[in-house]
PLY file of the C-alpha trace (Angstrom):
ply
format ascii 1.0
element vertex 153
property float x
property float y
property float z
element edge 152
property int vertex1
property int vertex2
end_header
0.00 0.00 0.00
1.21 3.47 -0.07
-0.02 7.19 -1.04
-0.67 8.01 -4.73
-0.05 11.67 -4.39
-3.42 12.06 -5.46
-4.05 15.00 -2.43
-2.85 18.03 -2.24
0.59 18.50 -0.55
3.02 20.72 0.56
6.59 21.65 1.82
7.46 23.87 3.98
10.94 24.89 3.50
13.58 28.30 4.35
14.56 28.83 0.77
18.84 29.65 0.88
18.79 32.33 -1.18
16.21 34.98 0.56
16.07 33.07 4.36
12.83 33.10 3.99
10.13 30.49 4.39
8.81 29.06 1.24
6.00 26.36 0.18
6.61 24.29 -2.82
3.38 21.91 -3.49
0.00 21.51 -5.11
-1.23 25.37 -5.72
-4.54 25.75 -5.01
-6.22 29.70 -4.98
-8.88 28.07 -1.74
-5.86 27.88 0.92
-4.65 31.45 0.11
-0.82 30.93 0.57
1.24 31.59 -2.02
2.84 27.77 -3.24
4.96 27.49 -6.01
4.40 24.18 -8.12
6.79 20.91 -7.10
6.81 19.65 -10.56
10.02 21.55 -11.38
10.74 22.17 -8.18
13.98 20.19 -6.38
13.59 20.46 -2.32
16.92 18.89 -2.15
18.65 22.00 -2.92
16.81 24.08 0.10
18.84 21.65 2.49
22.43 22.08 3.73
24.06 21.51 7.01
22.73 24.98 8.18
19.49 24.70 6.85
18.78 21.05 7.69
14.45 20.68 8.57
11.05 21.06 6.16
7.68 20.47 7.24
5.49 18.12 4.89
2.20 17.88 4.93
0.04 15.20 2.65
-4.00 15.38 1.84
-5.22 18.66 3.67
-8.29 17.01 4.89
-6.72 13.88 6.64
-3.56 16.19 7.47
-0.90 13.97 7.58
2.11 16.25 9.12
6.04 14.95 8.88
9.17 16.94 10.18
11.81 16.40 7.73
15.75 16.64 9.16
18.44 16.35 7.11
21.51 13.83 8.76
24.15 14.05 6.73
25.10 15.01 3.03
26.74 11.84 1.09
28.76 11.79 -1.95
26.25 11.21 -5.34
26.98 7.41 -5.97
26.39 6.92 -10.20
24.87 3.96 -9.95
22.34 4.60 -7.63
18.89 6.07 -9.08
18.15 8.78 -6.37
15.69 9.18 -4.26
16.49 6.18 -1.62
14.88 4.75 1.53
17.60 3.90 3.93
15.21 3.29 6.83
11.81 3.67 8.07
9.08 2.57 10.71
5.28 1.07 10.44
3.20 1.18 7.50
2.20 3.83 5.64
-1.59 4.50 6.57
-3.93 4.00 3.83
-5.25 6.89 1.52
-8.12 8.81 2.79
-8.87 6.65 6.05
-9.49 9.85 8.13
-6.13 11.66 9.16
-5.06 10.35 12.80
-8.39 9.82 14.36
-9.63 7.65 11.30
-6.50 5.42 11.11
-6.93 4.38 15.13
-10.54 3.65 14.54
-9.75 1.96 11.49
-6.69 -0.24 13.68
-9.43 -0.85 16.18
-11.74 -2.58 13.59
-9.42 -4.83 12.07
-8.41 -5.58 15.50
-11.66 -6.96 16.37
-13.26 -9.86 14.00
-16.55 -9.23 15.97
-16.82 -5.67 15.38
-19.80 -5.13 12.82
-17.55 -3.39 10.45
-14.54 -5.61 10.50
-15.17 -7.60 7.16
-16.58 -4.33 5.38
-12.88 -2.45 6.40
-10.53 -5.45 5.15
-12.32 -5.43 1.62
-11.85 -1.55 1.71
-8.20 -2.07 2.22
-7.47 -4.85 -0.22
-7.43 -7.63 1.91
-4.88 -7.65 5.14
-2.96 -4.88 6.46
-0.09 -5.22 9.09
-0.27 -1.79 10.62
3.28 -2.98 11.77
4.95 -3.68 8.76
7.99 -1.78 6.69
10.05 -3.22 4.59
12.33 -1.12 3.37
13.11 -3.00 -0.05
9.27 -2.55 -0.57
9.61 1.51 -1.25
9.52 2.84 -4.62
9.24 6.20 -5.55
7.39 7.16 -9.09
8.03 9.82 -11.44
6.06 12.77 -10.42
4.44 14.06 -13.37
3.49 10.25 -14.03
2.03 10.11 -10.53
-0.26 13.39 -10.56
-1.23 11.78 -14.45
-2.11 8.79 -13.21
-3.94 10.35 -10.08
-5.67 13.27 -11.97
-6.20 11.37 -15.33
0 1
1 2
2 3
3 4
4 5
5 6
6 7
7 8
8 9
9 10
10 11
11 12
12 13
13 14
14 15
15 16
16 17
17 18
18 19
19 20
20 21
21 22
22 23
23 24
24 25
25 26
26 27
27 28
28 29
29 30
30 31
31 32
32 33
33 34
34 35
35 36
36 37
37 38
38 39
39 40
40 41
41 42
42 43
43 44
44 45
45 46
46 47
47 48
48 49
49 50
50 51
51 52
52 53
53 54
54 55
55 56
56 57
57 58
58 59
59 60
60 61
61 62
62 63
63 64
64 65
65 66
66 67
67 68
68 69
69 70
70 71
71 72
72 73
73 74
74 75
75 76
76 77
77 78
78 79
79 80
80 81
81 82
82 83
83 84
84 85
85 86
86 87
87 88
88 89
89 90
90 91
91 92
92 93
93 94
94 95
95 96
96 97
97 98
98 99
99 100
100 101
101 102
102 103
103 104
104 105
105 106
106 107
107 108
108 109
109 110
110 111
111 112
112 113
113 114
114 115
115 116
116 117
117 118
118 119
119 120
120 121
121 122
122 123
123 124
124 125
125 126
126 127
127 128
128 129
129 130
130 131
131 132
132 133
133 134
134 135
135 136
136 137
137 138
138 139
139 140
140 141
141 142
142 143
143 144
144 145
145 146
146 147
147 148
148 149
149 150
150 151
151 152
């Protein structure tokens, strides 16, 4: 399972060159900030050692916040097709299940076989879903303009 990209989204970023904070996302004139568009945009070159934290928010309606902070900078191996997942925890909580509150009530209905919803919820999501899973071999990342093509037809 995994997001789509299908919601609007947005970073949160200091851009180097004016210090100031800057969103790069999905523009839309109803949230009244001014966003410039990610497809173009690189967010790897607003990080450095000085400037090493965004804020990330996916799907404006379930609000699904992240902190972003930079480690370390490596040296660009050529054979490796960037972006990479070196680590990560749980699994990724299914598309438009509710934003926080939705995902636990979701958890506690697959929990329970006798809850009057629990059948109804596992078709929803496909079949099973380990809410503790993450396999880090399992992460792919998609070309954006293919993704918001696929998402938005």
């Amino acid at each position: 399972m995994g997001w789509i990209d299908y919601h609007l989204h947005e970073f949160e970023l200091v851009n180097p060159s004016t210090g100031l904070k800057q969103n790069i996302g999905s523009p839309n004139e109803d949230f009244g900030e001014e966003v410039l568009p990610d497809g173009g945009q690189k967010i790897a070159g607003y990080f450095s050692m000085e400037n090493r934290t965004a804020d990330y928010v996916y799907d404006f309606g379930d609000n699904w916040e992240h902190k972003i902070q930079l480690e370390k900078i490596l040296p660009r191996e050529k054979e490796v097709d960037y972006p990479i997942c070196i680590k990560g925890k749980r699994a990724c909580p299914p598309e438009d299940c509710g934003g926080i509150w939705g995902y636990e009530e979701l958890l506690e209905i697959i929990r329970n076989p006798e809850h009057e919803e629990h059948e109804e919820m596992l078709e929803w999501l496909g079949g099973e879903f380990d809410p503790e899973h993450f396999d880090v071999e399992e992460v792919s990342f998609a070309d954006p303009d293919k993704r918001r093509k696929m998402a938005f037809g």
